[in-house]
C-alpha positions in Angstrom: -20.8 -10.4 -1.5 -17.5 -12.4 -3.1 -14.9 -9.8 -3.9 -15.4 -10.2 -7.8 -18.8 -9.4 -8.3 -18.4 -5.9 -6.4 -18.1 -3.1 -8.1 -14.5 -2.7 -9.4 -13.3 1.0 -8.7 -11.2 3.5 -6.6 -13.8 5.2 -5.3 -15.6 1.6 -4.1 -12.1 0.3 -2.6 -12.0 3.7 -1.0 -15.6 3.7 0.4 -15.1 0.6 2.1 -11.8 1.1 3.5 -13.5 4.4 5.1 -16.6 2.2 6.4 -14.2 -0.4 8.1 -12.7 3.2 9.6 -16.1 4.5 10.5 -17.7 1.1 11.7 -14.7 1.0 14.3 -14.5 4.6 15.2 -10.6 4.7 14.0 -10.7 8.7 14.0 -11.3 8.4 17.7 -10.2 5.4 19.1 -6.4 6.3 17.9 -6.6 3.5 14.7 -5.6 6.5 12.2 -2.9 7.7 14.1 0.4 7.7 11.8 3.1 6.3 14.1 0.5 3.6 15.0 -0.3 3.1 11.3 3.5 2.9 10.2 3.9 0.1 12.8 0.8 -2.3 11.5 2.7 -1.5 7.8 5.7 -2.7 8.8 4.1 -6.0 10.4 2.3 -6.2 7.3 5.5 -5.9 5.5 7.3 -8.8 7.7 4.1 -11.2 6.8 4.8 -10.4 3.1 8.5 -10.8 3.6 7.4 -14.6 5.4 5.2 -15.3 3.0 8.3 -15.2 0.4 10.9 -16.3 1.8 8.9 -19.6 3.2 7.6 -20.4 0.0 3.6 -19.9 1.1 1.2 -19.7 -0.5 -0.1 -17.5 -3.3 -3.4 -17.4 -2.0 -1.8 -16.6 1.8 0.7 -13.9 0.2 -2.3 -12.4 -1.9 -4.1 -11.9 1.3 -1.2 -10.0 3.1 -0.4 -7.9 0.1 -4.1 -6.9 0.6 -4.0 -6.1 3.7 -1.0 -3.9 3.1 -2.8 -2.0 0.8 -6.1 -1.6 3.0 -3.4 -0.2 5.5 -2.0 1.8 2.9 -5.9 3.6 1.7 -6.4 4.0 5.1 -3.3 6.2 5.8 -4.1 8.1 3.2 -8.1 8.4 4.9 -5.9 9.3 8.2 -3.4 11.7 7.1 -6.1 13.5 4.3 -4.5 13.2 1.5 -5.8 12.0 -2.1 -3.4 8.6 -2.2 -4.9 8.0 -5.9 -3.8 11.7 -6.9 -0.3 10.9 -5.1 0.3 7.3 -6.9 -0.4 9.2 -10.6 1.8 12.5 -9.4 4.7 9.7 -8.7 3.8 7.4 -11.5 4.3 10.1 -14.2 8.1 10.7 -11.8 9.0 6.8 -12.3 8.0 6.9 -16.0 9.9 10.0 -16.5 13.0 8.3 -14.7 16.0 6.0 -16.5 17.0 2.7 -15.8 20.1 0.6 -14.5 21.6 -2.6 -14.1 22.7 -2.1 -10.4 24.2 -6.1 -9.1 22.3 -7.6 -11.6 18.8 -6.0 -10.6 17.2 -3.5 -12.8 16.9 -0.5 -11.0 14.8 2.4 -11.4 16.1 5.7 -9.5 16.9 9.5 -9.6 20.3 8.4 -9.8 22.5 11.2 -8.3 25.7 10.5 -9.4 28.8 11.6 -7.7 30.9 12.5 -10.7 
């Protein structure tokens, strides 16, 4: 079934990110172990990175951010956490925080100042 006519939630993303887990046997076959994990993220990462810097494709960079984020469900599946309960915990942080102009990028941080 194409991509847009499943159903468009959380909880579906979740499910099948935990079926791809469960058809492969990740638990036990060391796919959701975290050092393992962290290194597939940061080759992820570097085929983002390419994807930018070489001027690919939308539809190529798309497809590694996805894959980023599959990576990223999955850790959370791995590690038992509730990711979605983590990203709003940290979204209402960011939304609390202030901005800067640091070197001509806008910036959002904690900002711990040195004064």
């Amino acid at each position: 079934m194409e991509g847009s006519q499943r159903e468009d939630s959380w909880d579906a993303m979740l499910a099948a990110v935990q079926a791809f887990h469960d058809k492969h046997d990740f638990r036990n076959t060391g796919g959701e172990e975290l050092i393992y994990r962290v290194a597939l993220m940061a080759e992820e990462l570097g085929e983002i990175s390419s994807c930018v810097t070489k001027g690919k494709s939308k539809d190529l960079l798309s497809e590694e951010v996805a894959d980023l984020l599959i990576l990223l469900m999955g850790t959370g599946i791995a590690a038992e956490f509730d990711l979605k309960a983590a990203f709003w915990k940290k979204m209402d942080r960011l939304m609390a925080r202030e901005s800067r102009m640091v070197n001509g990028r806008i910036r959002v941080s904690e900002f711990r100042d040195m004064e």
